[in-house]
PASEBA-1860 file (N, C-alpha, C; in nm, 3 decimals):
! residues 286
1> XXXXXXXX> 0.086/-0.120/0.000/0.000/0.000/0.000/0.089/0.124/0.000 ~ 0.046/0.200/-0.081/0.130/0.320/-0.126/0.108/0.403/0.018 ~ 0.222/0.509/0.060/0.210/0.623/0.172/0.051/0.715/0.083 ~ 0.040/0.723/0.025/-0.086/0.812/0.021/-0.179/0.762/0.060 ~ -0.237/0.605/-0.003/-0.304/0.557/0.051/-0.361/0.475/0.159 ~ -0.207/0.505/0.285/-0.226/0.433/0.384/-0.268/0.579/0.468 ~ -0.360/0.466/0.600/-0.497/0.577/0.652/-0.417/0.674/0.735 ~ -0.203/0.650/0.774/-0.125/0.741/0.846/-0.094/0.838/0.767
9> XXXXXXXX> -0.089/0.834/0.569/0.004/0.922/0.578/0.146/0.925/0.532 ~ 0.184/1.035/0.537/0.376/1.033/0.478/0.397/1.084/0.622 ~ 0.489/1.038/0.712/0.539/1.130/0.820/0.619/1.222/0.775 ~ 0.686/1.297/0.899/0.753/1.418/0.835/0.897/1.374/0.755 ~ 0.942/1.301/0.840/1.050/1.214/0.781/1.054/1.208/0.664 ~ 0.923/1.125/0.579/0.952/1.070/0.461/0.903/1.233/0.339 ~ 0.810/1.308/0.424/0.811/1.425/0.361/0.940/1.520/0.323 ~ 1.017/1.484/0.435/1.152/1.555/0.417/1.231/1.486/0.302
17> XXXXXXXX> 1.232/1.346/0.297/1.311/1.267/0.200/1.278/1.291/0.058 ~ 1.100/1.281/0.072/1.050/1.333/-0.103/1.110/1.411/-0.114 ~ 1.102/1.539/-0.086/1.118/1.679/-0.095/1.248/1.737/-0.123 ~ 1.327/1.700/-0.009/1.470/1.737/-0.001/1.488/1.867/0.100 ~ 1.370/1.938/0.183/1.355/2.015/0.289/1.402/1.934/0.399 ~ 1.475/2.012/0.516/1.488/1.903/0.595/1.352/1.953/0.704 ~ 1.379/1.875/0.789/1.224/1.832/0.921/1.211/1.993/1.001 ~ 1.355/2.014/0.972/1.356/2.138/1.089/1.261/2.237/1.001
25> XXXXXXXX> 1.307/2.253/0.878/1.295/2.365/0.824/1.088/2.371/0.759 ~ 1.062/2.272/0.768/0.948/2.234/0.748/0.854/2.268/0.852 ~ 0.917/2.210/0.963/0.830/2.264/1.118/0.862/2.392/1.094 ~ 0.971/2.452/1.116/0.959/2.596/1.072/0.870/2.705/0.946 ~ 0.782/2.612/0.869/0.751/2.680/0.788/0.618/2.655/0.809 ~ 0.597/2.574/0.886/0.445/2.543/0.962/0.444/2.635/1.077 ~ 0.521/2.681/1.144/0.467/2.728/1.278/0.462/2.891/1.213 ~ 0.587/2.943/1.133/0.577/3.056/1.107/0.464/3.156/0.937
33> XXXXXXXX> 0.429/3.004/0.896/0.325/3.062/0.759/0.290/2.953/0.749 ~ 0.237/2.856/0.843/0.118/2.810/0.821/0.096/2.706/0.686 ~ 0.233/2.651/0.673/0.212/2.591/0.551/0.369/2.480/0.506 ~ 0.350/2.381/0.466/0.221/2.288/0.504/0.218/2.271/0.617 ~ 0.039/2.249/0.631/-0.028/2.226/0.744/-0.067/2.076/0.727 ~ 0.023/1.984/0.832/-0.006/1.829/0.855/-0.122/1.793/0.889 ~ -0.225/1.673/0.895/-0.312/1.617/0.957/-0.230/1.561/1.111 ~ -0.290/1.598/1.205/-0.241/1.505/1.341/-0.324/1.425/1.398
41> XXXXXXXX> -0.258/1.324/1.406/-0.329/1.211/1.461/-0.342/1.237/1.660 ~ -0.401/1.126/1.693/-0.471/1.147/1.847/-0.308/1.179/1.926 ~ -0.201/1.113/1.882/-0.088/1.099/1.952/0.005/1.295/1.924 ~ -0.036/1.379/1.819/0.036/1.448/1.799/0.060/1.432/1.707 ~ 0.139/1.340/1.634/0.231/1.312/1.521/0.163/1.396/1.375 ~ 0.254/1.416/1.296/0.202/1.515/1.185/0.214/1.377/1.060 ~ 0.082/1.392/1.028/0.087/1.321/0.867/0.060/1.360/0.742 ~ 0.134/1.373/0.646/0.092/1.435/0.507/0.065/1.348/0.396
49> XXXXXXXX> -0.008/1.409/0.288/-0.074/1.379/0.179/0.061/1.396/0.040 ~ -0.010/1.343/-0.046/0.090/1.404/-0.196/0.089/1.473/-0.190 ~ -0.006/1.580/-0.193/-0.084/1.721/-0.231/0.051/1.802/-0.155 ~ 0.042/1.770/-0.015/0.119/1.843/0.033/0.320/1.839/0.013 ~ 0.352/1.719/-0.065/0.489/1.677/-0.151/0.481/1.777/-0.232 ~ 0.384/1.800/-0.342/0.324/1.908/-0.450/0.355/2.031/-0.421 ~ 0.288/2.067/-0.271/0.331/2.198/-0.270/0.435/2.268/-0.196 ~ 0.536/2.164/-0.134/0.634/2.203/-0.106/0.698/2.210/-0.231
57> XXXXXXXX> 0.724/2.145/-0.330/0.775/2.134/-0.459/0.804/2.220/-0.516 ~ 0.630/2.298/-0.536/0.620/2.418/-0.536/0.626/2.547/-0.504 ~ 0.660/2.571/-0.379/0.731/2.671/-0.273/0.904/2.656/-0.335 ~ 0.962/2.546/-0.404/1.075/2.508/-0.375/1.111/2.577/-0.513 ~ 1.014/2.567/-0.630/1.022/2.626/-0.790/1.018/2.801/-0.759 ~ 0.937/2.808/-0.665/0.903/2.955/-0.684/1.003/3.004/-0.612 ~ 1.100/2.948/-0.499/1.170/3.021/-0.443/1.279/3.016/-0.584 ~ 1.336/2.888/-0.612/1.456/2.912/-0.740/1.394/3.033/-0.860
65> XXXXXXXX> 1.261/3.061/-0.856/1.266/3.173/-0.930/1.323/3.326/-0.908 ~ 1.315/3.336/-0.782/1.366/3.450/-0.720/1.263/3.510/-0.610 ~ 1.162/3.445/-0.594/1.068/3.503/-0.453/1.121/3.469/-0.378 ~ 1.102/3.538/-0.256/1.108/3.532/-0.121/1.042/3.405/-0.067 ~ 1.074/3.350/0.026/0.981/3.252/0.107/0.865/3.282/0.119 ~ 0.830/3.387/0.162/0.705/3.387/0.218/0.590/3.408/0.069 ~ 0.646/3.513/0.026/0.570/3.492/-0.120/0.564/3.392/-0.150 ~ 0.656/3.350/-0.173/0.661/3.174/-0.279/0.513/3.060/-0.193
73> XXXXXXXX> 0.567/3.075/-0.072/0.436/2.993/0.015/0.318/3.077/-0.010 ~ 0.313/3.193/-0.006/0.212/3.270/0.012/0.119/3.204/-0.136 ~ 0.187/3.228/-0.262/0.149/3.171/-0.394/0.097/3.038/-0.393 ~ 0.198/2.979/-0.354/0.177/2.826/-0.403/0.036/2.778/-0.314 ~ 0.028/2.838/-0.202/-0.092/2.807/-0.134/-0.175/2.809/-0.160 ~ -0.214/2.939/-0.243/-0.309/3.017/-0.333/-0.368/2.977/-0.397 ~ -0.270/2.898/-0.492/-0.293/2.824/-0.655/-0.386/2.739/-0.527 ~ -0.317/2.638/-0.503/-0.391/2.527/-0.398/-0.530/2.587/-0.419
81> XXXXXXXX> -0.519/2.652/-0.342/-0.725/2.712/-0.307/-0.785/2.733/-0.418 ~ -0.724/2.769/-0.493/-0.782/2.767/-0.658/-0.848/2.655/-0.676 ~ -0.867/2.545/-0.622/-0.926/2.427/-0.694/-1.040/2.393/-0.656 ~ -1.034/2.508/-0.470/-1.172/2.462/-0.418/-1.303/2.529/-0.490 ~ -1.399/2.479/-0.521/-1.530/2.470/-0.579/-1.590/2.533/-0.503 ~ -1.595/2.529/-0.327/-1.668/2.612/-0.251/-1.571/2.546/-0.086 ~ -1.645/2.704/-0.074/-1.590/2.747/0.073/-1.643/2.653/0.237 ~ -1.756/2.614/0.174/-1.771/2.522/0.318/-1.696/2.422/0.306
89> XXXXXXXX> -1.670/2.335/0.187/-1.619/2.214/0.186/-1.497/2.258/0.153 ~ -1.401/2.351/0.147/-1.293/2.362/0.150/-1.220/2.363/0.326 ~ -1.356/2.413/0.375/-1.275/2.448/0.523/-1.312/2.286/0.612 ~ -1.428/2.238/0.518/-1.452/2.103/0.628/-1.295/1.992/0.576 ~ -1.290/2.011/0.485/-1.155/1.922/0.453/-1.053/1.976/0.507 ~ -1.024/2.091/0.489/-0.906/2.157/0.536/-0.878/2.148/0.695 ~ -0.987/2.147/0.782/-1.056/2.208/0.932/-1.112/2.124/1.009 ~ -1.074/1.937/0.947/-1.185/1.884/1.091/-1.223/1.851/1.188
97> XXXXXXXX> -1.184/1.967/1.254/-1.236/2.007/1.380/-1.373/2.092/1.382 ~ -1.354/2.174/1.294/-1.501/2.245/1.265/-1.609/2.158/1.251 ~ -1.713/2.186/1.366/-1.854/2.116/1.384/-1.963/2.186/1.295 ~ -1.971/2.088/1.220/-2.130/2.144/1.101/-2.246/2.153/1.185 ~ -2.315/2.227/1.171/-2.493/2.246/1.253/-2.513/2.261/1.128 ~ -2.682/2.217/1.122/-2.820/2.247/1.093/-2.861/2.340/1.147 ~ -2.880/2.510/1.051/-2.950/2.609/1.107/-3.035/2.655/1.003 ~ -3.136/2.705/1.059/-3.281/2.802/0.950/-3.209/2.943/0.926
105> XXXXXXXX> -3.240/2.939/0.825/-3.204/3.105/0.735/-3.180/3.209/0.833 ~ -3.315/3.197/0.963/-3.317/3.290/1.036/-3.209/3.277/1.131 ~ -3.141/3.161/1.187/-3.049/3.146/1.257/-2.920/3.211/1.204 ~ -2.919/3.163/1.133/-2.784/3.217/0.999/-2.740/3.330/0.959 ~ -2.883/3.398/0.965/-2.869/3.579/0.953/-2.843/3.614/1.053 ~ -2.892/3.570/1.205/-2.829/3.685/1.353/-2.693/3.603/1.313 ~ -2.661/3.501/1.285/-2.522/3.488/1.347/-2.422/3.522/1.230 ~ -2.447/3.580/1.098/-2.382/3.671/1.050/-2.369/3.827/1.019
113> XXXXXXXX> -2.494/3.855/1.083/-2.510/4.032/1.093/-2.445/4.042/1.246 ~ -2.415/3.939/1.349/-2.338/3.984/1.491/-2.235/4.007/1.423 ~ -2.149/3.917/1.321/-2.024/3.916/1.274/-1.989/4.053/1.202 ~ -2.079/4.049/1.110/-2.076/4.224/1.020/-2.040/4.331/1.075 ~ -2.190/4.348/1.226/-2.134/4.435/1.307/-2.014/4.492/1.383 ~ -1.972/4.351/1.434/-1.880/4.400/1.518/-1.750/4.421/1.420 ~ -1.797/4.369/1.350/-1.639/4.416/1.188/-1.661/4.520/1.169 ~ -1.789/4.553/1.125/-1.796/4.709/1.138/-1.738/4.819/1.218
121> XXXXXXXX> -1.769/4.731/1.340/-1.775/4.832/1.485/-1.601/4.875/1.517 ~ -1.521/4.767/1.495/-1.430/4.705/1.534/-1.332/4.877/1.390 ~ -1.392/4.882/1.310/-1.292/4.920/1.211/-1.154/4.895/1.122 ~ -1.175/4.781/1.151/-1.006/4.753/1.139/-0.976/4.696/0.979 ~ -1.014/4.787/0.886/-1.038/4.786/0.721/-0.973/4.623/0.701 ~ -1.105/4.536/0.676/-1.129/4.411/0.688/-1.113/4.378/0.528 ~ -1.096/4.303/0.493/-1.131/4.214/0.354/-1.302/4.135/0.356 ~ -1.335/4.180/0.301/-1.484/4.097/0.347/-1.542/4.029/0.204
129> XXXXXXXX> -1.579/3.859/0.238/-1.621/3.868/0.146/-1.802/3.753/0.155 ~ -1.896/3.807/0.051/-2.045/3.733/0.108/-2.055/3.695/-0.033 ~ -2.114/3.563/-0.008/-2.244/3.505/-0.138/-2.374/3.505/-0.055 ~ -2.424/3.574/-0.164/-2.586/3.614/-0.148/-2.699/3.506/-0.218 ~ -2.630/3.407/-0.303/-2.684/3.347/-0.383/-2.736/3.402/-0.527 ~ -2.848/3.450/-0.482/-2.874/3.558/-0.541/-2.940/3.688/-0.564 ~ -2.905/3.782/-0.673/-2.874/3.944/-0.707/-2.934/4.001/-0.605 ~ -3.077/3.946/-0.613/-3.243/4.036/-0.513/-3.230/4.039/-0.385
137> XXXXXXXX> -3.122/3.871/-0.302/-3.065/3.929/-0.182/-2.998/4.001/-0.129 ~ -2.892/4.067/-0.226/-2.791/4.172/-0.178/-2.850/4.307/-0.216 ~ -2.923/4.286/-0.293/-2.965/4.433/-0.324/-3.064/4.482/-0.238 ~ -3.195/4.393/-0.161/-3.240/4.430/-0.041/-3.150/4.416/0.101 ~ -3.037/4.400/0.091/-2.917/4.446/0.188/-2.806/4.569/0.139 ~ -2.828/4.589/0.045/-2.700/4.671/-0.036/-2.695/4.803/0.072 ~ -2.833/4.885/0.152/-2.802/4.970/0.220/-2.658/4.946/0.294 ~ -2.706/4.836/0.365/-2.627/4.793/0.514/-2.468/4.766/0.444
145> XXXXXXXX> -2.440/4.708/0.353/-2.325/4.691/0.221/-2.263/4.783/0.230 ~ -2.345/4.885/0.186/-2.274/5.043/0.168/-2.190/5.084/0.330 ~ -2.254/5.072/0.394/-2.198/5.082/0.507/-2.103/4.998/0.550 ~ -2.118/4.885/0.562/-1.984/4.804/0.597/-1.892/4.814/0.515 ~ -1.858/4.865/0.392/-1.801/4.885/0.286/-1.710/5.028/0.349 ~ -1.746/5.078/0.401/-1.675/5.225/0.440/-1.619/5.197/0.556 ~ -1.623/5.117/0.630/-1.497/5.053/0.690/-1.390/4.925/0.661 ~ -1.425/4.875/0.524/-1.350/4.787/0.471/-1.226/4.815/0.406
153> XXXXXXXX> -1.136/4.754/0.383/-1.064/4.756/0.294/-1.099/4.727/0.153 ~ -1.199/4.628/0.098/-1.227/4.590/-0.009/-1.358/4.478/0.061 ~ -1.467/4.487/-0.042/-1.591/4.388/-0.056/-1.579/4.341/-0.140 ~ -1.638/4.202/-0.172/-1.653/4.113/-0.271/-1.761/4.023/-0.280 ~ -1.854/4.045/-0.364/-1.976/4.003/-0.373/-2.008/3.882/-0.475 ~ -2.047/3.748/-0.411/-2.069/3.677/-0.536/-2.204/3.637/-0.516 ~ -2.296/3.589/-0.667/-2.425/3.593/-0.643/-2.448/3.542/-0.818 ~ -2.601/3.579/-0.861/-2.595/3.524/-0.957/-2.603/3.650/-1.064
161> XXXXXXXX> -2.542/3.697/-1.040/-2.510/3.862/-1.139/-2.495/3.815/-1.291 ~ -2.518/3.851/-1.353/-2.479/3.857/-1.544/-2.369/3.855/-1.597 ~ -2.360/3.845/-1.728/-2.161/3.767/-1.741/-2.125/3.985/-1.692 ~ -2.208/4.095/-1.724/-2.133/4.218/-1.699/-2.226/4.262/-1.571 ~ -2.162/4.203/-1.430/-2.217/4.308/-1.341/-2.218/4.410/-1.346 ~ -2.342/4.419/-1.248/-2.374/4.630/-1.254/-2.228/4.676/-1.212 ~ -2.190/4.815/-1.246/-2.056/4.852/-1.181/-2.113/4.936/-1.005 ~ -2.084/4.903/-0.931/-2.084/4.954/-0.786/-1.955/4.988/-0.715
169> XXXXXXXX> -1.924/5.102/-0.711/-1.802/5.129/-0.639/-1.756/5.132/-0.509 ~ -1.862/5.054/-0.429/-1.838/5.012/-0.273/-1.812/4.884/-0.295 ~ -1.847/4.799/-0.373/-1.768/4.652/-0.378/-1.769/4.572/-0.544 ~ -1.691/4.465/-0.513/-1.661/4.357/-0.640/-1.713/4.316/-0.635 ~ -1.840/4.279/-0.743/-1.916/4.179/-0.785/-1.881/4.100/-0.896 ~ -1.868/3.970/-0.825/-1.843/3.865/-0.891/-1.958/3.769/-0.993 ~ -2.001/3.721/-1.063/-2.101/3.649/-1.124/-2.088/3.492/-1.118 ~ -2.144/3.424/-1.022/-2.171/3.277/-0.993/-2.203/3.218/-1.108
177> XXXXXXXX> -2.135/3.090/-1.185/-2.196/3.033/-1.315/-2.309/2.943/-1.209 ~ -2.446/2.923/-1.330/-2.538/2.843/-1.313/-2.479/2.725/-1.184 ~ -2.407/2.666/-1.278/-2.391/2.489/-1.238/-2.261/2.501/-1.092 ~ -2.244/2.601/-1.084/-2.141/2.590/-0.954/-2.169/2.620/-0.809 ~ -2.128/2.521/-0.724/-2.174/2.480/-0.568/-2.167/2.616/-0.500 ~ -2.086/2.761/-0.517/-2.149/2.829/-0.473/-2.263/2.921/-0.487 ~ -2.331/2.874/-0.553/-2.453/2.891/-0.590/-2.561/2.879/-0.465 ~ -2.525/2.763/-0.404/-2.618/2.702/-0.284/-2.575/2.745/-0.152
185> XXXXXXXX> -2.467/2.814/-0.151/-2.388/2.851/-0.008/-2.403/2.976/0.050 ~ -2.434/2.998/0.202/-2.437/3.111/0.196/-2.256/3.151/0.264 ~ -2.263/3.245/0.257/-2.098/3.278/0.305/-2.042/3.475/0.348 ~ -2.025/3.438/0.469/-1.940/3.559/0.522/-1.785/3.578/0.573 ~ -1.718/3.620/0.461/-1.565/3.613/0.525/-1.542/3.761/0.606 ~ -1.491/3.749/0.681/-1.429/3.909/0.747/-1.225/3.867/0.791 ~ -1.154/3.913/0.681/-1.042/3.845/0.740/-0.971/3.988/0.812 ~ -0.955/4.021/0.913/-0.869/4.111/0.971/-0.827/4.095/1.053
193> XXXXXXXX> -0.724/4.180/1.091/-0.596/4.142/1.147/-0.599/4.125/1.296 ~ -0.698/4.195/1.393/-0.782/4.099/1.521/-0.869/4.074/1.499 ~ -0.964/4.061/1.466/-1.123/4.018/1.445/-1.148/3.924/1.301 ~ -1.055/3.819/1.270/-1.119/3.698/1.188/-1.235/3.647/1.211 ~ -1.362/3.634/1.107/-1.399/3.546/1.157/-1.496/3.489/0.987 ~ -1.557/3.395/0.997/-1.608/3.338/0.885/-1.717/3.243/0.921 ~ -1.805/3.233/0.861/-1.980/3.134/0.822/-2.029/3.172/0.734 ~ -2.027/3.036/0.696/-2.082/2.955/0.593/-2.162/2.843/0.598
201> XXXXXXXX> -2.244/2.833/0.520/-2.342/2.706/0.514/-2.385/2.657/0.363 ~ -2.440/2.564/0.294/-2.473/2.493/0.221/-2.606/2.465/0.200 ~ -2.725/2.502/0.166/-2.855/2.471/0.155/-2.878/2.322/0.146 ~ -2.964/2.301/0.180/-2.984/2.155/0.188/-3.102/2.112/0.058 ~ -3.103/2.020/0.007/-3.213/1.995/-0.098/-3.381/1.969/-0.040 ~ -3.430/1.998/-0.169/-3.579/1.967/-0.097/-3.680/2.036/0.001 ~ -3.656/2.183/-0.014/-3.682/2.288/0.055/-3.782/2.358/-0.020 ~ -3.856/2.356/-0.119/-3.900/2.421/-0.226/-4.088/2.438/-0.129
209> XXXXXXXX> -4.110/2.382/-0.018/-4.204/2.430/0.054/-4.226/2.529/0.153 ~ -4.095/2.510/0.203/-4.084/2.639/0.346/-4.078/2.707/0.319 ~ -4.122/2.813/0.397/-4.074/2.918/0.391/-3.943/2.981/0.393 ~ -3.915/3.114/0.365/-3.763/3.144/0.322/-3.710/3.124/0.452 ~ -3.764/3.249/0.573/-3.675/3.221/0.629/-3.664/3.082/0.734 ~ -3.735/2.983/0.682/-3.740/2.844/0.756/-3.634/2.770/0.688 ~ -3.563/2.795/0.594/-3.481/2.680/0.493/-3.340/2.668/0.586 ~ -3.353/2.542/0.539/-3.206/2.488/0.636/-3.042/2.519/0.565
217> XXXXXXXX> -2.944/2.538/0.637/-2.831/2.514/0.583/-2.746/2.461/0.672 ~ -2.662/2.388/0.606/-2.570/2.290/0.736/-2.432/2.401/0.728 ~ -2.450/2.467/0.835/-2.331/2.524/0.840/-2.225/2.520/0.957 ~ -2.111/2.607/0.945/-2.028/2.616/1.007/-1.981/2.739/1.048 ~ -1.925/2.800/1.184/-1.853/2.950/1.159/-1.694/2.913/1.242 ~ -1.639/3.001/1.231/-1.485/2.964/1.340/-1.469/3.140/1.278 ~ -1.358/3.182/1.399/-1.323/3.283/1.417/-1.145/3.276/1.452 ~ -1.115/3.076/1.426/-0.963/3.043/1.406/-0.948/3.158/1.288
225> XXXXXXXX> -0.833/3.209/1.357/-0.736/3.303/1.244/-0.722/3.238/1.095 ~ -0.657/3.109/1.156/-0.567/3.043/1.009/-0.700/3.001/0.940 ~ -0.844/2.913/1.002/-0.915/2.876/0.874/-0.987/2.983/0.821 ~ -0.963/3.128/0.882/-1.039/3.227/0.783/-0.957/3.280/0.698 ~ -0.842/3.260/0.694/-0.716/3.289/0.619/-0.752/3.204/0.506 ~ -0.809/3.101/0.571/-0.788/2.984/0.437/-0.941/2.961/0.345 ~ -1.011/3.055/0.412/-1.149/3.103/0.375/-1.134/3.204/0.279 ~ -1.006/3.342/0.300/-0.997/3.430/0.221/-0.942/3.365/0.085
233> XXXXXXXX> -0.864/3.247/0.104/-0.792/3.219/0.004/-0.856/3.162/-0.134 ~ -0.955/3.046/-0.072/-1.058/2.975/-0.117/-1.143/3.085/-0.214 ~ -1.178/3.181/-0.130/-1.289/3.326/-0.215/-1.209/3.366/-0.310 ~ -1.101/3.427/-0.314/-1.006/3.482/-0.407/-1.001/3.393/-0.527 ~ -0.960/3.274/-0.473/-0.974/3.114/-0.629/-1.083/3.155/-0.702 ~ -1.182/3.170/-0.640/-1.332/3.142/-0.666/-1.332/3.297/-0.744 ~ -1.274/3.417/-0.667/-1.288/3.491/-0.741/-1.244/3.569/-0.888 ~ -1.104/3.475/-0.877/-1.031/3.470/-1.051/-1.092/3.411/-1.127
241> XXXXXXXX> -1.100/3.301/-1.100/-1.215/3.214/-1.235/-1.297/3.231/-1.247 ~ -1.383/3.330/-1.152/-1.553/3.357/-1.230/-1.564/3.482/-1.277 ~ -1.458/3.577/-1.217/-1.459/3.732/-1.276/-1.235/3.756/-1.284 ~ -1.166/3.727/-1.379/-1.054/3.695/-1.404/-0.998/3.861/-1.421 ~ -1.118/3.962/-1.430/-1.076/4.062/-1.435/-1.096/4.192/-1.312 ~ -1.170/4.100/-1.242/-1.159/4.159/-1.090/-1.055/4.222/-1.022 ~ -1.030/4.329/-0.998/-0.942/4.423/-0.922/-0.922/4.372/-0.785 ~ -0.883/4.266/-0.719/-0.852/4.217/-0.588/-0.757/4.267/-0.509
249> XXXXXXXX> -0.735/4.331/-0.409/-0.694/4.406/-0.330/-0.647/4.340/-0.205 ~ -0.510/4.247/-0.259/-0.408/4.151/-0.171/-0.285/4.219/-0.124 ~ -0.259/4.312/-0.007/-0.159/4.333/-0.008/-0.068/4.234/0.061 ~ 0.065/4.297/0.103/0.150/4.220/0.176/0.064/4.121/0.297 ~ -0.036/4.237/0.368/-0.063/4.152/0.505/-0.162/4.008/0.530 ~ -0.143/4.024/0.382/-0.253/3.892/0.347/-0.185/3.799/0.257 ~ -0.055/3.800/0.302/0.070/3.673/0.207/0.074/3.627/0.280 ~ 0.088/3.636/0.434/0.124/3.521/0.504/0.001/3.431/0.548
257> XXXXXXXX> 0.058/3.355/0.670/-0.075/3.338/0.751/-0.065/3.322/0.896 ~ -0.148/3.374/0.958/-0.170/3.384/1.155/-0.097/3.248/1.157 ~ -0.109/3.288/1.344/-0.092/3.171/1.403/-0.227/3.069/1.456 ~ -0.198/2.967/1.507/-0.319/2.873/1.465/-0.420/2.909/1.645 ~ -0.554/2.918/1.639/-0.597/2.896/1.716/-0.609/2.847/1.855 ~ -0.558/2.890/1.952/-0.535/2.837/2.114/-0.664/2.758/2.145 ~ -0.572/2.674/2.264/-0.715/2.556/2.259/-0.799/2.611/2.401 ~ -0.756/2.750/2.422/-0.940/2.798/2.469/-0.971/2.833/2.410
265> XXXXXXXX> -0.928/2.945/2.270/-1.044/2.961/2.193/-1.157/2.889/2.083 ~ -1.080/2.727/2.116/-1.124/2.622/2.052/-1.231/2.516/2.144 ~ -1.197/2.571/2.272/-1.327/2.517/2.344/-1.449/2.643/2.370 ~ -1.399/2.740/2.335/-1.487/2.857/2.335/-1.616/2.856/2.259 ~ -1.512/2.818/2.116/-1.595/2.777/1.979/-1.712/2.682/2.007 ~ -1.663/2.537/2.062/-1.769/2.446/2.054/-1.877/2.476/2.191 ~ -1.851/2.546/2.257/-1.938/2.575/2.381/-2.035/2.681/2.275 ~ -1.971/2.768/2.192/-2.086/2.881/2.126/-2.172/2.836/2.051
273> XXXXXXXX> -2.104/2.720/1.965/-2.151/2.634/1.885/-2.310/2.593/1.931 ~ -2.273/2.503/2.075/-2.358/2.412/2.114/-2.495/2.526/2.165 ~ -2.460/2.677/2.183/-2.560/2.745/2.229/-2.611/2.830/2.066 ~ -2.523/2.838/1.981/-2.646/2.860/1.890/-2.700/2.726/1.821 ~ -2.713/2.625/1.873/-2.766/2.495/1.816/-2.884/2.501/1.880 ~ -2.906/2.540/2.030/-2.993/2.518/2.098/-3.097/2.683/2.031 ~ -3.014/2.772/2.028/-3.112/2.834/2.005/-3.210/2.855/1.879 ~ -3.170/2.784/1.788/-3.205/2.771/1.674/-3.307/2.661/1.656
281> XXXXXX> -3.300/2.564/1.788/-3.388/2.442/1.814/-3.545/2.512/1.907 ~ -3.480/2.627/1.928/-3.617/2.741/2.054/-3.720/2.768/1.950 ~ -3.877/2.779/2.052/-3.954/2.819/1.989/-3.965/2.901/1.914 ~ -4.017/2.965/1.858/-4.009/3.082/1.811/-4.198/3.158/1.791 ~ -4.170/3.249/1.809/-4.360/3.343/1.809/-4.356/3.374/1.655 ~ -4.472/3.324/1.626/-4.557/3.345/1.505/-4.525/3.490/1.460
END
């Protein structure tokens, strides 16, 4: 059985041997940019994929070109996210630790207008980016848009807009093709530099009776630094290939990536988790 397809993995060892990086310098490029990021098993131990042979490979081409490390990772990571199709299932593969809920539309909206707000509130010219699905939802939000937009650094809107979106100069609108999974997702990135945070969800099929705001989506949120990093990255993919002429607004502080989540703010998470599960399970008045 080949190392890919055994259920451990390449250890770091044999990652170092593919590669020709040694172990040190690898842990070092994990703790300080986040990349590659190993699977760990119950014991600690770090296990990798091809994918991740690939993109050291690739960090290794781009540095002999003449980038810097961190660029070169910063890139090669990039491309990576380029492939994801959509943002929930990029972060459940990437992230599994992140607990999926079942929430109603209405659940979904307080717990991404708390997020908006306090990005708002917070000021700290955010990268933000939402799928609306579609046009008629953002445009009966576009007030509130306009506004979070004037403390952003850059918005980015995807939805089901026309091959020539309207031009709006508070944000990038992107145009969702028909047949692609973010079509069905809803999604809020806010990546800044204290206040990360990201949710997303996936509509569920077979909804064509409820009401709107009764429809389910299995979602997820985390406010981990690194998987909203890897949320911005995922949007950006998503946002070259559907609008290639989009003006994206990446500077330096968004080449690297944070450090990874402390494990109180990871029991924080699933304690918040478990209370908007419950509240979303509460009655509710007619």
């Amino acid at each position: 059985m080949s190392s890919e397809n055994s259920p451990s993995g390449l250890t770091i060892g044999e990652l170092a041997e593919r590669t020709g990086v040694s172990q040190p310098t690898l842990r070092t490029w994990e703790s300080r940019h986040g990349s590659p990021r190993p699977r760990r098993l119950p014991g600690g131990h770090r296990r990798y994929g091809e994918q991740d042979v690939a993109l050291v490979e690739e960090i290794l081409r781009l540095r002999g070109s003449g980038l810097g490390l961190q660029s070169a990772i910063a890139r090669a990571s990039a491309a990576r996210a380029e492939h994801e199709p959509s943002v929930f299932a990029g972060l459940r593969r990437r992230h599994p630790h992140l607990a999926p809920q079942v929430l109603t539309k209405q659940s979904l909206l307080a717990l991404t207008r708390a997020i908006e707000d306090e990005c708002c509130a917070r000021a700290e010219r955010p990268i933000l980016f939402a799928s609306f699905q579609r046009e008629r939802y953002y445009q009966s939000s576009k007030a509130r848009w306009d506004d979070l937009a004037g403390t952003a650094e850059q918005v980015v809107v995807f939805a089901d807009f026309g091959k020539r979106p309207p031009v709006d100069g508070a944000a990038v609108m992107v145009p969702v093709p028909k047949d692609a999974p973010l079509r069905r997702e809803w999604l809020l990135v806010c990546d800044a530099q204290d206040y990360p945070a990201c949710v997303t969800g996936w509509e569920l099929p077979g909804q064509d009776r409820l009401s709107d705001r009764e429809r389910r989506f299995e979602s997820l949120w985390t406010v981990d630094p690194v998987a909203v990093r890897d949320a911005t990255r995922i949007c950006v993919g998503l946002a070259q290939e559907f609008r290639p002429t989009a003006d994206l607004v990446l500077g330096d502080r968004w080449a690297g990536m944070p450090s990874q989540a402390s494990p109180d703010l990871r029991r924080a998470l699933d304690l918040f988790n478990r209370i908007v599960g419950y509240l979303d399970m509460a009655p509710r008045r007619p």
